[in-house]
PDB file with one MODEL, atoms N, CA, C and O in Angstrom:
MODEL        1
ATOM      1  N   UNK A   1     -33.824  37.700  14.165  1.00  0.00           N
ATOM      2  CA  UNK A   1     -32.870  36.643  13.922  1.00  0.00           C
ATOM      3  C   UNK A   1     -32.928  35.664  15.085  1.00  0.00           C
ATOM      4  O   UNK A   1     -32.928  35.965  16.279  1.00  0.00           O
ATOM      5  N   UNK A   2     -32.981  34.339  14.506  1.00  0.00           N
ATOM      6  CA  UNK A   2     -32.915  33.237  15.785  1.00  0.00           C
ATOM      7  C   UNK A   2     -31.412  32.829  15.551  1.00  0.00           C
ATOM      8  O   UNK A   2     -30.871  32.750  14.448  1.00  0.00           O
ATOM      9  N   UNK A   3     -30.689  32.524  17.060  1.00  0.00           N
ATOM     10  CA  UNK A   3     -29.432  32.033  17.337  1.00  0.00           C
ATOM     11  C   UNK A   3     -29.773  30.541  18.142  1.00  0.00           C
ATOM     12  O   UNK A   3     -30.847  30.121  18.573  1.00  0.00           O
ATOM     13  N   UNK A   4     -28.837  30.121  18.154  1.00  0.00           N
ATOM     14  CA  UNK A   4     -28.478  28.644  19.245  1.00  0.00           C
ATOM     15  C   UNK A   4     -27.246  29.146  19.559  1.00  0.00           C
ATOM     16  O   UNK A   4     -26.359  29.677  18.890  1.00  0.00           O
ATOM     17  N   UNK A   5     -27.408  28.798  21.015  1.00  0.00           N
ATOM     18  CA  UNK A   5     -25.962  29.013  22.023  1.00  0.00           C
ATOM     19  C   UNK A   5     -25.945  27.775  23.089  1.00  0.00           C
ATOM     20  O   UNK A   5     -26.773  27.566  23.976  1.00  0.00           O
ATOM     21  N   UNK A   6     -24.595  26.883  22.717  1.00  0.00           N
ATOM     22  CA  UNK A   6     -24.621  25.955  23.870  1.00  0.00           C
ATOM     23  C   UNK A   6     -24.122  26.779  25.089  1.00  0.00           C
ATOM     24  O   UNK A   6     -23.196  27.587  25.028  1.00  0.00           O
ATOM     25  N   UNK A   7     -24.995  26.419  26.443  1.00  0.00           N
ATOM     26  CA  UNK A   7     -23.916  26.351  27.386  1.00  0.00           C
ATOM     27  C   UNK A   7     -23.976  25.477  28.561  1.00  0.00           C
ATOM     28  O   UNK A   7     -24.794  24.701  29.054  1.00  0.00           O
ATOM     29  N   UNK A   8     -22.793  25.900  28.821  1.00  0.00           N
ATOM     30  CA  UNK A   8     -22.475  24.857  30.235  1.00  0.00           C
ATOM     31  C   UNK A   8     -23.746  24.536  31.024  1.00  0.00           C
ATOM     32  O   UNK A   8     -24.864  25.041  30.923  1.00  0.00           O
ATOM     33  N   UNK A   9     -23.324  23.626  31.790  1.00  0.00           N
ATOM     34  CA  UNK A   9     -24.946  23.767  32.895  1.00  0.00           C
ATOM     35  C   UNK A   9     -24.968  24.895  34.158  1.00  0.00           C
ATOM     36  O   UNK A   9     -25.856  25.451  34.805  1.00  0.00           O
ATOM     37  N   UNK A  10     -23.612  24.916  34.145  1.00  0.00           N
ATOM     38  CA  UNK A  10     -23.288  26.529  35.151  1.00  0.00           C
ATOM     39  C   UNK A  10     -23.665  27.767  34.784  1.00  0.00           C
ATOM     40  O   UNK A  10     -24.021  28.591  35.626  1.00  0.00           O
ATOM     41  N   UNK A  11     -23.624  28.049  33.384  1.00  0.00           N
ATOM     42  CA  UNK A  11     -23.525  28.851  32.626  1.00  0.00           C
ATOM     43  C   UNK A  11     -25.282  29.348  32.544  1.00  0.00           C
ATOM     44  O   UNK A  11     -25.682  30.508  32.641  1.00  0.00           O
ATOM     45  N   UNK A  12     -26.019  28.284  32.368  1.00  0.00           N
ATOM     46  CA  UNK A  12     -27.541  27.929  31.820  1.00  0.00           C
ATOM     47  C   UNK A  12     -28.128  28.284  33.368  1.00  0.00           C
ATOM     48  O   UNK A  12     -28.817  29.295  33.504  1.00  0.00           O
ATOM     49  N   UNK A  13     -27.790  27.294  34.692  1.00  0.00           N
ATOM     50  CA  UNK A  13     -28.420  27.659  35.831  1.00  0.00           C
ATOM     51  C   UNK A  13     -28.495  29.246  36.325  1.00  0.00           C
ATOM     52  O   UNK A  13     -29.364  29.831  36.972  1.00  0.00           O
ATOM     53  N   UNK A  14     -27.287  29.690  35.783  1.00  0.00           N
ATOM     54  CA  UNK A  14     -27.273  30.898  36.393  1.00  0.00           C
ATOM     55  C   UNK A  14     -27.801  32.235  35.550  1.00  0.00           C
ATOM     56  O   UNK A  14     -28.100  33.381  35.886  1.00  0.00           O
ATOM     57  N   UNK A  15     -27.763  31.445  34.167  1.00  0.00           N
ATOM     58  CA  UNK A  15     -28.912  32.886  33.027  1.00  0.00           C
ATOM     59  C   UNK A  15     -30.473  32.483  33.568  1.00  0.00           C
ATOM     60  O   UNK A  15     -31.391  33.297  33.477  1.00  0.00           O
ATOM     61  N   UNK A  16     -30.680  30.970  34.207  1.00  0.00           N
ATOM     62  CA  UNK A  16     -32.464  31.144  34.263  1.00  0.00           C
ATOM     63  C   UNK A  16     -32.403  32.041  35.723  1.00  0.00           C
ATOM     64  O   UNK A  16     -33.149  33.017  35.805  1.00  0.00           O
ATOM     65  N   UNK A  17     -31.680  31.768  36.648  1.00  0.00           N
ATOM     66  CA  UNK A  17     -31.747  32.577  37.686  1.00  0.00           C
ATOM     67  C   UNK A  17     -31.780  33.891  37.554  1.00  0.00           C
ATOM     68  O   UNK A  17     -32.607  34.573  38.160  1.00  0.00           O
ATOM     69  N   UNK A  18     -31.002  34.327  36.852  1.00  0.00           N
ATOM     70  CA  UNK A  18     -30.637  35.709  36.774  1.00  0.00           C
ATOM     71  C   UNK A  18     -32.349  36.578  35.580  1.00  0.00           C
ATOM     72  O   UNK A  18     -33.032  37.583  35.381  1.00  0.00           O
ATOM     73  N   UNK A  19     -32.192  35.679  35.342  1.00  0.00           N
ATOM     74  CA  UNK A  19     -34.045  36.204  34.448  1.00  0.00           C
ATOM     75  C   UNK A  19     -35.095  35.891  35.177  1.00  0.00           C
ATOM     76  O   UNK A  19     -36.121  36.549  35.006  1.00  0.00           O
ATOM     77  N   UNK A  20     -35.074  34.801  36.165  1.00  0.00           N
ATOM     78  CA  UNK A  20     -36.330  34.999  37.341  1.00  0.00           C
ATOM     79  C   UNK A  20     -36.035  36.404  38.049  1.00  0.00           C
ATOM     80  O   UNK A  20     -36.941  37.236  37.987  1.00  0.00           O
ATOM     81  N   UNK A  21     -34.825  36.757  38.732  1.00  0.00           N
ATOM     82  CA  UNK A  21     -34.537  37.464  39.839  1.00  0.00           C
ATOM     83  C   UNK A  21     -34.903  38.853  39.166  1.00  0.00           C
ATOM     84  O   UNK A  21     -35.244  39.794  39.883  1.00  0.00           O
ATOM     85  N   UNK A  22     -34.818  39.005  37.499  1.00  0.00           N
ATOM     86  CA  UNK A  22     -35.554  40.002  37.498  1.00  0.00           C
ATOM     87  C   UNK A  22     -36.758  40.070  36.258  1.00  0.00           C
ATOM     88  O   UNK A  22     -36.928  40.750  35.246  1.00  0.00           O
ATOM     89  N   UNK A  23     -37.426  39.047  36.897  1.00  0.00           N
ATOM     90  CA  UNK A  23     -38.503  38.681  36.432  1.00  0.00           C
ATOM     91  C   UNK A  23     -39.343  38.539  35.377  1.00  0.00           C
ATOM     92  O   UNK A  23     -40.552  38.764  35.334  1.00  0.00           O
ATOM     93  N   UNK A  24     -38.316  37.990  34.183  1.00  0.00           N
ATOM     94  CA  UNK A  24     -38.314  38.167  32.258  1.00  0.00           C
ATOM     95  C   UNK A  24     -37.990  36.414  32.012  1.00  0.00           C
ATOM     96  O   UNK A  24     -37.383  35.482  32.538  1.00  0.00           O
ATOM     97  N   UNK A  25     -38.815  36.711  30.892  1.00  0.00           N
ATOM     98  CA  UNK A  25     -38.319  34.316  30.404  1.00  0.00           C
ATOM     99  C   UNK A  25     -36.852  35.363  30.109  1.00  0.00           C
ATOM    100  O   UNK A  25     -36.582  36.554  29.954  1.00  0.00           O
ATOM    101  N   UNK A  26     -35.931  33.559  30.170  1.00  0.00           N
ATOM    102  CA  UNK A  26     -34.769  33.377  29.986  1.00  0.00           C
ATOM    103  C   UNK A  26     -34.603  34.105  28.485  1.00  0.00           C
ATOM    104  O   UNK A  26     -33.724  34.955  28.344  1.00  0.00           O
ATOM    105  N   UNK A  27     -35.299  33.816  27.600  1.00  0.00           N
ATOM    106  CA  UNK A  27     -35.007  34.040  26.260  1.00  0.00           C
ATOM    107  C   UNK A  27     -34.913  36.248  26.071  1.00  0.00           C
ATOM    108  O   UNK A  27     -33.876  36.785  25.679  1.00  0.00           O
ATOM    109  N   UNK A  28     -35.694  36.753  26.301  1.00  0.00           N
ATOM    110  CA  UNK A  28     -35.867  37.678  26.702  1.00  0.00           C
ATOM    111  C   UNK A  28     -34.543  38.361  27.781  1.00  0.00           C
ATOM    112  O   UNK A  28     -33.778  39.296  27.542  1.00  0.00           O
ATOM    113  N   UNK A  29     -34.620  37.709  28.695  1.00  0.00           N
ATOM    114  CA  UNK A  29     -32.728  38.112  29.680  1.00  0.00           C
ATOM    115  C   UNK A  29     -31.754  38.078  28.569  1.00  0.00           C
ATOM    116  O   UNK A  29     -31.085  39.070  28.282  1.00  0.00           O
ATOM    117  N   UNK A  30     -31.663  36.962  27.942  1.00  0.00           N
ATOM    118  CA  UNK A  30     -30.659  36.664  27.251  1.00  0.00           C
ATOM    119  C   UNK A  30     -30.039  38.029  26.111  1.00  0.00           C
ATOM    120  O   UNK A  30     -28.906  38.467  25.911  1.00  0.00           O
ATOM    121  N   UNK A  31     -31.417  38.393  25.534  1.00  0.00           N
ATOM    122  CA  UNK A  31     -31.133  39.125  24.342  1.00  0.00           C
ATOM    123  C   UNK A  31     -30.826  40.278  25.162  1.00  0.00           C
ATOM    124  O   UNK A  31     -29.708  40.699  24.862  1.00  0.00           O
ATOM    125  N   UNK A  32     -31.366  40.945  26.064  1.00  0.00           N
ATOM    126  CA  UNK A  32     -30.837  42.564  27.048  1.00  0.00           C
ATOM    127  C   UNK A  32     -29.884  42.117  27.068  1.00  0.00           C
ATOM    128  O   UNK A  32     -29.084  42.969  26.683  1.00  0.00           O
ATOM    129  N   UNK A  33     -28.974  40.442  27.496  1.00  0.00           N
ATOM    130  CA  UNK A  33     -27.638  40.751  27.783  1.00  0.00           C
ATOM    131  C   UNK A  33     -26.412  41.052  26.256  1.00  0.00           C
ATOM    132  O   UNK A  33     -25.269  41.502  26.181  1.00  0.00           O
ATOM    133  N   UNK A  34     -27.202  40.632  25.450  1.00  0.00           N
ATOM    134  CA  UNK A  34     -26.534  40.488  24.423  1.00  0.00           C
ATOM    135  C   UNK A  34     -26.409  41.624  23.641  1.00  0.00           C
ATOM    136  O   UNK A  34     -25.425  41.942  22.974  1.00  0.00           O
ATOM    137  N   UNK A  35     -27.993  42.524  23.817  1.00  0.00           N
ATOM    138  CA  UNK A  35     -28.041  43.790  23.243  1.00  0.00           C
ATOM    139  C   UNK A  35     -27.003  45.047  24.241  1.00  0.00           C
ATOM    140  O   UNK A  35     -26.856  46.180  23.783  1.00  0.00           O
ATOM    141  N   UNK A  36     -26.609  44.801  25.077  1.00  0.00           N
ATOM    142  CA  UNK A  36     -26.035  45.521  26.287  1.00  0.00           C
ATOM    143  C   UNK A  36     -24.666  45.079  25.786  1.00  0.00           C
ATOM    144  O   UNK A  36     -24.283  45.970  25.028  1.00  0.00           O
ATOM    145  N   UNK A  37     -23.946  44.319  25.845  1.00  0.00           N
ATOM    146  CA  UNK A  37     -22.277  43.592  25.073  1.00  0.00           C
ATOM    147  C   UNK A  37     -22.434  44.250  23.984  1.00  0.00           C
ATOM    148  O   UNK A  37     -21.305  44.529  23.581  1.00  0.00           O
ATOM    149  N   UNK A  38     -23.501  44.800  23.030  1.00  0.00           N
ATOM    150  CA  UNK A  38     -23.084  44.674  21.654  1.00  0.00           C
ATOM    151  C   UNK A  38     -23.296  46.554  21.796  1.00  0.00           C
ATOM    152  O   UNK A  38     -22.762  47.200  20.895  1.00  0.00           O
ATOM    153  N   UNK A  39     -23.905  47.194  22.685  1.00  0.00           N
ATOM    154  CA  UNK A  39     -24.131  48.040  22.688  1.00  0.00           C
ATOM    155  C   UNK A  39     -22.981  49.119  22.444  1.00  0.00           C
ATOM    156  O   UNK A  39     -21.934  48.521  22.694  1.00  0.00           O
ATOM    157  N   UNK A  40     -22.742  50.189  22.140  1.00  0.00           N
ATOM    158  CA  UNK A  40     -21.464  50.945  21.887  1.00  0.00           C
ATOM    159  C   UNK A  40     -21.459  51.876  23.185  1.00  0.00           C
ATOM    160  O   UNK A  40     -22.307  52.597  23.709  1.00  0.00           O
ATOM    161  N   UNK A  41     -19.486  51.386  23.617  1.00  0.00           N
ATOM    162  CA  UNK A  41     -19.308  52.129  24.961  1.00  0.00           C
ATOM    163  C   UNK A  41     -19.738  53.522  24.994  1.00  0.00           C
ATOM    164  O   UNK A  41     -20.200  53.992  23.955  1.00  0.00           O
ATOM    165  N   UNK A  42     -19.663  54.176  25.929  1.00  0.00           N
ATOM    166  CA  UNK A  42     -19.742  55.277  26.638  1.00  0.00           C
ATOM    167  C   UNK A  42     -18.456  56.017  26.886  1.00  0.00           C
ATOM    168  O   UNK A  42     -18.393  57.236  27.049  1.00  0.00           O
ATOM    169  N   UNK A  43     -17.175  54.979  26.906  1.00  0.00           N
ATOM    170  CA  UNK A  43     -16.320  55.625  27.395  1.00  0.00           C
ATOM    171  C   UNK A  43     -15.935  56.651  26.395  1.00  0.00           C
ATOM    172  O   UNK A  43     -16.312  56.469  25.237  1.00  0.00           O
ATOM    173  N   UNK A  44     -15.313  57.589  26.650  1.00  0.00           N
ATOM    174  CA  UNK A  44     -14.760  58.836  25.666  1.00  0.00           C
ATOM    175  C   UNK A  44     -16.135  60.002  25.778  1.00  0.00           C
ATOM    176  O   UNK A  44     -16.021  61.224  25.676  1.00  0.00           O
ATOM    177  N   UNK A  45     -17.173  59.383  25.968  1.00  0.00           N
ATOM    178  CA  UNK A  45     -18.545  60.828  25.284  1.00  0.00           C
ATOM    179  C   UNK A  45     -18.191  61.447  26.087  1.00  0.00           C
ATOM    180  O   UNK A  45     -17.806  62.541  25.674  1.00  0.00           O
ATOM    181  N   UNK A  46     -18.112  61.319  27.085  1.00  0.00           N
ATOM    182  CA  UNK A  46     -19.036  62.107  28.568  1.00  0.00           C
ATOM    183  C   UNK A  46     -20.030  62.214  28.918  1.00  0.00           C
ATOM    184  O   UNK A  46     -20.237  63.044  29.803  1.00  0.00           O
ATOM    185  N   UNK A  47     -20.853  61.620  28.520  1.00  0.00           N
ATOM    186  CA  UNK A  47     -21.583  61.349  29.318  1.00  0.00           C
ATOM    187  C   UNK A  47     -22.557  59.661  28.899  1.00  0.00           C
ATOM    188  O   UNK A  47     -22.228  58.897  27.992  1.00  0.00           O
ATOM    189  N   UNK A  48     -23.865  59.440  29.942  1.00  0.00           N
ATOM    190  CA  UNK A  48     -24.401  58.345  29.126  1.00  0.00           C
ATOM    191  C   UNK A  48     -25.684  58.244  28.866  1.00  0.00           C
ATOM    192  O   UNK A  48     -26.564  58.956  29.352  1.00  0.00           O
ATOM    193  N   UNK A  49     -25.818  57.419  28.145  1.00  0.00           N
ATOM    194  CA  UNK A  49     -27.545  57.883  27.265  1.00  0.00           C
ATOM    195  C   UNK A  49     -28.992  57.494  28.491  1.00  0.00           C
ATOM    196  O   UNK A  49     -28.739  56.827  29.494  1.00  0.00           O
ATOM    197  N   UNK A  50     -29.771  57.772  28.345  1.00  0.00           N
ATOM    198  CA  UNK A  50     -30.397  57.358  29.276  1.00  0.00           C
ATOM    199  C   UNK A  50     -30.454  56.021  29.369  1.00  0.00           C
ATOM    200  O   UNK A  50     -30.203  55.726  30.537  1.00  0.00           O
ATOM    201  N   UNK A  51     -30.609  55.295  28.878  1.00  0.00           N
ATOM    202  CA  UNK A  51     -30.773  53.728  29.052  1.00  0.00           C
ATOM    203  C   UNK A  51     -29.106  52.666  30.048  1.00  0.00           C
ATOM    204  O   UNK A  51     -28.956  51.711  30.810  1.00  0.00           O
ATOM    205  N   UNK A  52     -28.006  54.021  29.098  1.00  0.00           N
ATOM    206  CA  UNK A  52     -27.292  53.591  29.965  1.00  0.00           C
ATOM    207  C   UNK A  52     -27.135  53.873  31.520  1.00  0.00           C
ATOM    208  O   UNK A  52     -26.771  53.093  32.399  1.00  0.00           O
ATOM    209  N   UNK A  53     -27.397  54.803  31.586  1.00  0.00           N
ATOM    210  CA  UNK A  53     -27.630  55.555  32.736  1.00  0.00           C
ATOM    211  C   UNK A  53     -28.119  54.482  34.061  1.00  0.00           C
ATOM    212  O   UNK A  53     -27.617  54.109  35.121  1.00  0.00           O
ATOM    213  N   UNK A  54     -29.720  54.186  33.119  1.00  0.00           N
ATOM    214  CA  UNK A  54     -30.737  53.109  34.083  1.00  0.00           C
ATOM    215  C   UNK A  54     -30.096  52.064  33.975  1.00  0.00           C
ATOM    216  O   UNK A  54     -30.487  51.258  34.819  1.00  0.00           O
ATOM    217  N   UNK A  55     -29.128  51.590  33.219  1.00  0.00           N
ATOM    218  CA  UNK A  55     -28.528  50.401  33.706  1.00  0.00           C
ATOM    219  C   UNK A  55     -27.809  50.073  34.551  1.00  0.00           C
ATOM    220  O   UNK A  55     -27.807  48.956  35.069  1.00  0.00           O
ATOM    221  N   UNK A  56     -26.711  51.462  34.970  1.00  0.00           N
ATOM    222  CA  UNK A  56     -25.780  51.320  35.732  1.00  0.00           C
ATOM    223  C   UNK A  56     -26.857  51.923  36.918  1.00  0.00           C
ATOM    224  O   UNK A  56     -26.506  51.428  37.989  1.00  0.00           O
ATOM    225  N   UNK A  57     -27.718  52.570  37.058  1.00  0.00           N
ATOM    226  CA  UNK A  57     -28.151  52.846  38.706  1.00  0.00           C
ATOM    227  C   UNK A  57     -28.632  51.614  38.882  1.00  0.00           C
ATOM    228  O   UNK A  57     -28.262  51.226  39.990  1.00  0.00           O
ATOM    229  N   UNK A  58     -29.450  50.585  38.186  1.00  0.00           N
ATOM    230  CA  UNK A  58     -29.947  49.437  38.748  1.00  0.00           C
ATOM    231  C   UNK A  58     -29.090  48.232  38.987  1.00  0.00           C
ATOM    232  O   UNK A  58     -29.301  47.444  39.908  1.00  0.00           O
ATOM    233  N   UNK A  59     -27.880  48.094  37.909  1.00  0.00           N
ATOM    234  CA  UNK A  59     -26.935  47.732  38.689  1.00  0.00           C
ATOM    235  C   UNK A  59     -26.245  47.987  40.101  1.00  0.00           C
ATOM    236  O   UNK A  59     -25.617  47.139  40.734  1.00  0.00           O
ATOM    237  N   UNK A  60     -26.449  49.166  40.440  1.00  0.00           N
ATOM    238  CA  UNK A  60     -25.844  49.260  41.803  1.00  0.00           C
ATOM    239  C   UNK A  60     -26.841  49.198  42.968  1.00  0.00           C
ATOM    240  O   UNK A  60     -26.496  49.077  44.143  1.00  0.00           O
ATOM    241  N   UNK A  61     -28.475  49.319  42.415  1.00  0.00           N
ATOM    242  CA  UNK A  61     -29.293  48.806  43.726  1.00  0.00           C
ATOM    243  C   UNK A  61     -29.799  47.394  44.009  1.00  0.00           C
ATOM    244  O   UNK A  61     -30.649  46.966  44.790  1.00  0.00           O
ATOM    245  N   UNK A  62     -28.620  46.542  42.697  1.00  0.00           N
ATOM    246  CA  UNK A  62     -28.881  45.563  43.013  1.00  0.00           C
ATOM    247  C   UNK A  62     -28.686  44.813  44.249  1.00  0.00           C
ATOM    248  O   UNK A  62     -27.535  44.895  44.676  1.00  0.00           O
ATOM    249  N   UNK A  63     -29.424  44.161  44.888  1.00  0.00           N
ATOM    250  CA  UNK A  63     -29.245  43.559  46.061  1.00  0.00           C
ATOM    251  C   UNK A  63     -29.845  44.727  47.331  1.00  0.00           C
ATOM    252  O   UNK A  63     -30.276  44.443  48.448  1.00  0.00           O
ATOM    253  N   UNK A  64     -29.699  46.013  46.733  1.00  0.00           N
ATOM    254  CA  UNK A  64     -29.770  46.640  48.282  1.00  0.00           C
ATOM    255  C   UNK A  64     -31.289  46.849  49.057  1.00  0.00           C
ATOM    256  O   UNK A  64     -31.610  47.693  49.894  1.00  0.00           O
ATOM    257  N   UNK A  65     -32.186  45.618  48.374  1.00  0.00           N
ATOM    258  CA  UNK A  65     -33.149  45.447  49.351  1.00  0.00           C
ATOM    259  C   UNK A  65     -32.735  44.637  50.552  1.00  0.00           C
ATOM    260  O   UNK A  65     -33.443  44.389  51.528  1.00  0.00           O
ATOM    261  N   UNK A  66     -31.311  44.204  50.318  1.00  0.00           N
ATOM    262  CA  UNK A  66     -31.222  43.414  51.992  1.00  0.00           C
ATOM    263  C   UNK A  66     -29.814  44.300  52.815  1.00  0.00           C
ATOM    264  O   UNK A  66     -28.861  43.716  53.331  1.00  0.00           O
ATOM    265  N   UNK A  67     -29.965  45.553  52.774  1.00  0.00           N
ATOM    266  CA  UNK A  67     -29.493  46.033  53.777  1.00  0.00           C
ATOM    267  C   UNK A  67     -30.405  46.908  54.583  1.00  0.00           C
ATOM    268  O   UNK A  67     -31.452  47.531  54.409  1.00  0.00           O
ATOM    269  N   UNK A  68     -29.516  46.674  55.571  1.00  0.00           N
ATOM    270  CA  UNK A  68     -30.759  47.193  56.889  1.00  0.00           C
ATOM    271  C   UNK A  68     -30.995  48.431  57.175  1.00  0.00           C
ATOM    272  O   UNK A  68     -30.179  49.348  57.268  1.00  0.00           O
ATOM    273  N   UNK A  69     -32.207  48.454  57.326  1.00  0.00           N
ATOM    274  CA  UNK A  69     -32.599  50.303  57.669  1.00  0.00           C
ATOM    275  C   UNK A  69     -31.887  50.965  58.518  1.00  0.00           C
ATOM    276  O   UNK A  69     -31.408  50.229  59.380  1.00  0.00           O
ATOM    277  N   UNK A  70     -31.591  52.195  58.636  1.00  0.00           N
ATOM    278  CA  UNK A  70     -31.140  52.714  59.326  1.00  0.00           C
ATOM    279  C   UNK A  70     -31.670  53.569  59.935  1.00  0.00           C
ATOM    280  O   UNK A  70     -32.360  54.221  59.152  1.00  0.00           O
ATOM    281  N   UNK A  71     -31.794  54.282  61.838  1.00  0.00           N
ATOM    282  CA  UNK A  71     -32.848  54.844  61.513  1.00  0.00           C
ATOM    283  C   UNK A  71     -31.706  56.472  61.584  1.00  0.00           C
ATOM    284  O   UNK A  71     -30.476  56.498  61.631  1.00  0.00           O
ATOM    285  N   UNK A  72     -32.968  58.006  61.560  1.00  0.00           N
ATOM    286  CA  UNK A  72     -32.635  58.751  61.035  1.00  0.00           C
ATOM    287  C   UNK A  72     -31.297  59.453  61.957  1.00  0.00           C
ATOM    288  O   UNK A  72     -30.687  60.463  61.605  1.00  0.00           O
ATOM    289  N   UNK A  73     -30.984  58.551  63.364  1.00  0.00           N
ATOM    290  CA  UNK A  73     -29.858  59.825  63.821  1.00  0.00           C
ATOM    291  C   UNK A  73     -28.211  59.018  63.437  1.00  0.00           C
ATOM    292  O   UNK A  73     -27.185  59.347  64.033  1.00  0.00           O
ATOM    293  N   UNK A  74     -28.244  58.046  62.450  1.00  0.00           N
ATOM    294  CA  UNK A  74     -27.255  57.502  61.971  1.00  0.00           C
ATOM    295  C   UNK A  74     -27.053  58.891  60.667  1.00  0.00           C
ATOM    296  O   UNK A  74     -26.393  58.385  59.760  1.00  0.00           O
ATOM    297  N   UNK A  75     -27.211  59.591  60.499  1.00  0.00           N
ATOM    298  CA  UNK A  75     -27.023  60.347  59.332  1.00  0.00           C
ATOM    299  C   UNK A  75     -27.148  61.806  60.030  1.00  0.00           C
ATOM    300  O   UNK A  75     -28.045  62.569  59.672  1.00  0.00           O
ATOM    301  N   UNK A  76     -26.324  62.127  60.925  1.00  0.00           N
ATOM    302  CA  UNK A  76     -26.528  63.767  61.782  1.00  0.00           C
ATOM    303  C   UNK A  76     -25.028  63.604  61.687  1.00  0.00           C
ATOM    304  O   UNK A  76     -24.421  62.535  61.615  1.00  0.00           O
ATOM    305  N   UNK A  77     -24.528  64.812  61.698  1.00  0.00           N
ATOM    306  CA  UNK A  77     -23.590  65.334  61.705  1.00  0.00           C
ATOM    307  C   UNK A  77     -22.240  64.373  62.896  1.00  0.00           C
ATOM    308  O   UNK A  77     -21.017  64.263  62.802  1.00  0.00           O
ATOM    309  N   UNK A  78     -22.993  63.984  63.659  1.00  0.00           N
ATOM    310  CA  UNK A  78     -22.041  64.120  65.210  1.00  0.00           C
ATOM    311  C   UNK A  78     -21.875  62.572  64.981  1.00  0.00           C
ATOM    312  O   UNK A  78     -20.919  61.901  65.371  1.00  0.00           O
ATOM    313  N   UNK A  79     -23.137  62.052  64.172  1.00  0.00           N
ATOM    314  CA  UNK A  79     -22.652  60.370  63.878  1.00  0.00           C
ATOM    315  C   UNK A  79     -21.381  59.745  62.617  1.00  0.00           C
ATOM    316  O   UNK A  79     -20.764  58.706  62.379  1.00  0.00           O
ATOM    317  N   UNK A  80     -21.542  61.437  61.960  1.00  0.00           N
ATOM    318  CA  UNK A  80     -20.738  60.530  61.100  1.00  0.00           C
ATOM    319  C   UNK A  80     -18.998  61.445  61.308  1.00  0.00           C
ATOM    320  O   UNK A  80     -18.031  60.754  60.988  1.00  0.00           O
ATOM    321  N   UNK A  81     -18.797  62.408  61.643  1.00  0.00           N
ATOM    322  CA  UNK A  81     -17.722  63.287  62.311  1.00  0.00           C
ATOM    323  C   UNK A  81     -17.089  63.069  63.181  1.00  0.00           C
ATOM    324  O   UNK A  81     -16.826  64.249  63.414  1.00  0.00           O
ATOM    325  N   UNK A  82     -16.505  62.482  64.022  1.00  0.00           N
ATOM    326  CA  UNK A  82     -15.797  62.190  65.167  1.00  0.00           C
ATOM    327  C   UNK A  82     -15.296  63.649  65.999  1.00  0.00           C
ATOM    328  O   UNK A  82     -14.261  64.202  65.625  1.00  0.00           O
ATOM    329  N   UNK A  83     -16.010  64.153  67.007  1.00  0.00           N
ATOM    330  CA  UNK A  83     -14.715  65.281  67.519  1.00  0.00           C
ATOM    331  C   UNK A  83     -13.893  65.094  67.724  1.00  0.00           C
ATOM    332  O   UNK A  83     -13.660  63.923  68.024  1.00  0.00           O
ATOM    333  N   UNK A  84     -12.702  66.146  67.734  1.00  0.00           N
ATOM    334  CA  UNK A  84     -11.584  65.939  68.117  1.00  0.00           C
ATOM    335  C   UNK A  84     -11.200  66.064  69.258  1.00  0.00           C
ATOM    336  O   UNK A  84     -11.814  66.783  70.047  1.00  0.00           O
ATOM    337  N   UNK A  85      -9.981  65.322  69.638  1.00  0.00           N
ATOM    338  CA  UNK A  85      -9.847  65.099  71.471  1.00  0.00           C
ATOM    339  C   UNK A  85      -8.737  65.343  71.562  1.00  0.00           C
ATOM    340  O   UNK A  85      -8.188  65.318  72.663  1.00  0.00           O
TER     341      UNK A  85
ENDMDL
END
């Protein structure tokens, strides 16, 4: 099925962005977003299907190529525990 959707120019700048950043034509972004809205919740199952699954982990590493490495004695016991005094 072909659709037409006006939108804003806010609306438009930020679907071509958002389909470069992860690297699909606009037309293609568009329909994942549309197939994802139309998709049937999760809430109530318990659990979620795989696809949902990969959506929500890549939602949350979104962006986290720009936080900074850490190196390994930020993650020992004594860094993240405070003794007591």
């Amino acid at each position: 099925m072909t659709i037409q959707v006006e939108l804003n120019p806010e609306t438009e700048a930020r679907l071509i962005s958002e389909a470069a950043a992860h690297g699909v034509a606009v037309e293609e972004y568009a329909g994942e977003l549309l197939r994802a809205a139309l998709r049937p919740s999760s809430s109530g199952r318990g659990h979620l299907t795989p696809e949902e699954a990969e959506e929500l982990l890549r939602g949350m590493a979104e962006g986290s190529e720009k936080l900074p490495l850490l190196p390994d004695e930020a993650f020992t016991r004594e860094s993240i525990y405070e003794e007591p005094r």
